[in-house]
N, C-alpha and C positions, 0 to 999 in steps of 0.2 A: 315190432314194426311190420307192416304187412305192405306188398306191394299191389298193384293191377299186372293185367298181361304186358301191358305196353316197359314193364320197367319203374312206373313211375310210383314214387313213395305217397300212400293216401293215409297215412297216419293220422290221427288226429292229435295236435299240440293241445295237451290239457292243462285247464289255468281254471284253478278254485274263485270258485263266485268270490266276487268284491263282498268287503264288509262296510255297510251302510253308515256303522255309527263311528263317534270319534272323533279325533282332530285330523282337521284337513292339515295339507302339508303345508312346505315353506316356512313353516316358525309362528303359522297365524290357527289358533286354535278355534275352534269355532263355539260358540256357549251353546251349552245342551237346549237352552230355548231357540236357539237358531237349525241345532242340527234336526232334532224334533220336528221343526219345522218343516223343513224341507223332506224327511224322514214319512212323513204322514202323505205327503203327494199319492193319492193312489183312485184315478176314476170310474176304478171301478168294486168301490165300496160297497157291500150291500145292496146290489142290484136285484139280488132275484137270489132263486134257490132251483132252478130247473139244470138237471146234470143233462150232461153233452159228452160224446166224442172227442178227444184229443184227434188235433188234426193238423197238417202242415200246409201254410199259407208262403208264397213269393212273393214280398209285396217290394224287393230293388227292381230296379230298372238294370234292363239291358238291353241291347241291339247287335246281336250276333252276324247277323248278317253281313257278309265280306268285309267281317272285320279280319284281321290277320293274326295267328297266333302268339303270344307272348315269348321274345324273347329271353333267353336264360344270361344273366348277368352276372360277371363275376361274382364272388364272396367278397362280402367287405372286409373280412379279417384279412384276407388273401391280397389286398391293395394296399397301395404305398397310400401310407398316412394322409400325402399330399392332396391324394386322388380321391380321398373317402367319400369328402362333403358332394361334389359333383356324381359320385355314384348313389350315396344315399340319394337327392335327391330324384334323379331317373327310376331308382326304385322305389321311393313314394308316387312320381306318375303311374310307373304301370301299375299300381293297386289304386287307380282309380279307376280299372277298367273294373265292369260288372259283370256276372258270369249268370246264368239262366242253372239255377241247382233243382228246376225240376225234370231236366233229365240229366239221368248220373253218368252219362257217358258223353254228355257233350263237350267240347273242349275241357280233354282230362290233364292236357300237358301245362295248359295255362294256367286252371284251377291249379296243381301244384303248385306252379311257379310264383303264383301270389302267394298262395300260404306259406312257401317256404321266404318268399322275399318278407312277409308280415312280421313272419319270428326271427327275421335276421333282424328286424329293422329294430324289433321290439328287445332283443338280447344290448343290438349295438348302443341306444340311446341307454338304456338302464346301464350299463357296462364301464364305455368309452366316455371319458371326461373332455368336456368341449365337445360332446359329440352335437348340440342341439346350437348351430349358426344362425345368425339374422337369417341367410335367405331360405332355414329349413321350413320358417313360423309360416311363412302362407301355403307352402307346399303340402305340411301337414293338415291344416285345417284343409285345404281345398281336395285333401285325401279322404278325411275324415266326411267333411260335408258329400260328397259324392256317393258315399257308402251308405251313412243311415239317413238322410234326409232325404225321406222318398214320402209317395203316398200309400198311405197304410189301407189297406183292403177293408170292407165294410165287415161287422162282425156278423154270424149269422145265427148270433144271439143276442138281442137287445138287452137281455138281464143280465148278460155273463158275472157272475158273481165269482172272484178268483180263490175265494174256499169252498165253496163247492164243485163249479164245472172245472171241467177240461178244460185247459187253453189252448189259443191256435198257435204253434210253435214255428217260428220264422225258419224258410228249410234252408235260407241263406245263410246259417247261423256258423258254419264252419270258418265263413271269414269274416262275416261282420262281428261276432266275439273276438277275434285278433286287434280287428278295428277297433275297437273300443278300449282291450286292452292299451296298445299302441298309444291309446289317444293320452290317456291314466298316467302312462309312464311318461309320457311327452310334457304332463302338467305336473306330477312330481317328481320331475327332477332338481337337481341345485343348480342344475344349467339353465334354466328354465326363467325367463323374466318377465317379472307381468308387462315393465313398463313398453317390451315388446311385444307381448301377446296381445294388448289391450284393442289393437291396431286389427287385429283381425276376430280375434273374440267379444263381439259388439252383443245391441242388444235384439238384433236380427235373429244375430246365433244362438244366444238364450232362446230365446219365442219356439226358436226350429226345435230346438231341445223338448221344452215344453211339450209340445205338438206329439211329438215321439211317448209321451206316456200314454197315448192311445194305445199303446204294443199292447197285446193280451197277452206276450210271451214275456211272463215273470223276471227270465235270465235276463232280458234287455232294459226291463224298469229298470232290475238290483242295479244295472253298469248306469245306469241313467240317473239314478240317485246319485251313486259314487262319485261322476262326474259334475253332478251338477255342487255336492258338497266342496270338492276341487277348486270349481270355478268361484264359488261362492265365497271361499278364503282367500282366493290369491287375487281378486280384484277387487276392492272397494267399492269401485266405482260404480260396480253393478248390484251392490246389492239391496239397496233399495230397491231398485227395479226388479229384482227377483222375488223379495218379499211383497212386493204388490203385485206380480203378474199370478203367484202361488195364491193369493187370495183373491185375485178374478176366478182362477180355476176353479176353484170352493164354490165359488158364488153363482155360478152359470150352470 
């Protein structure tokens, strides 16, 4: 554990890359020609052969300016049962705020206080049973959407070929890997129901998803497969539409 001057814990929570292949959760397996499927998403195939510099791109949104620092909320182990759901969701709000991680000393108290709020939130829903309530489902997506649904910065290399060059590695990446974690363990749980999720997991949300394979930082594809094999088994209703939007991609 290392600290800053101020006191405050800059640890970094380490969580081993998702694995791509396999059965999605909830009981619905997905057939190797589906998961294949989705498994091959990748736009930047054989583009070129020119190497490059690894480089670090901010491509979230923030607005620092006289915003006010985040406050420190209790531990949810620490809270009466009763109280949990109303605290979990307060601390999914404030990790919708976004932090500016290209300078490393700006707002150092708040940057903790999200990451530590992310791996609480990420411990409690894996952990506590009945942790994931009707009103947690839009809170989380509206957590989720806020963090990686952003515009992605232009490449400044048309050929980027991902076995050759260097990629531009997202410098946000300390919480927006929580985020996705978070998101993972939010869709495999037993708690977890599609026929609530479906309400806020449309086919808007797909598309945004999609979008997000622009990333030239590898570690956000692998969580973006992951999730999208998730999404792909626990709703029916979308996969048609996933298997057709996956071969617009191809096509264009």
């Amino acid at each position: 554990m290392m600290a800053d001057k101020g006191g405050i814990n800059v640890a970094q929570h380490h969580i081993p890359p998702p694995k791509t292949q396999g059965a999605a959760t909830g009981g619905q397996q997905l057939s190797a020609t589906a998961g294949q499927f989705i498994d091959k998403i990748d736009p930047f195939s054989k583009r070129g052969t020119s190497k490059r510099r690894r480089r670090l791109v901010n491509s979230s949104r923030y607005h620092p300016e006289n915003e006010p620092e985040l406050i420190q909320l209790p531990l949810i182990k620490d809270t009466p049962f009763a109280d949990q759901p109303a605290l979990v969701i307060q601390k999914l709000q404030q990790c919708q705020k976004i932090f500016d991680f290209y300078d490393p000393v700006a707002q150092l108290k708040s940057k903790e206080i999200k990451r530590a709020a992310l791996n609480e939130l990420i411990d409690h829903i894996t952990t506590v049973k009945g942790a994931i309530t009707e009103p947690v489902y839009p809170e989380v997506i509206k957590m989720v959407s806020k963090n990686i649904f952003r515009v992605l910065p232009p490449s400044d290399n048309s050929e980027f070929d991902p076995e050759e060059d260097e990629p531009t590695l997202e410098v946000s990446w300390p919480h927006l890997q929580l985020v996705y974690e978070l998101f993972l363990r939010f869709l495999e749980s037993p708690d977890f129901q599609a026929a609530t999720g479906k309400k806020y997991i449309d086919q808007r949300f797909v598309l945004n998803l999609l979008d997000l394979f622009d990333s030239e930082d590898p570690r956000e594809r692998d969580f973006l497969k992951t999730v999208l094999h998730r999404i792909y088994g626990k709703f029916l209703g979308l996969r048609a539409f996933i298997r057709k939007q996956i071969n617009n991609m191809f096509l264009s």
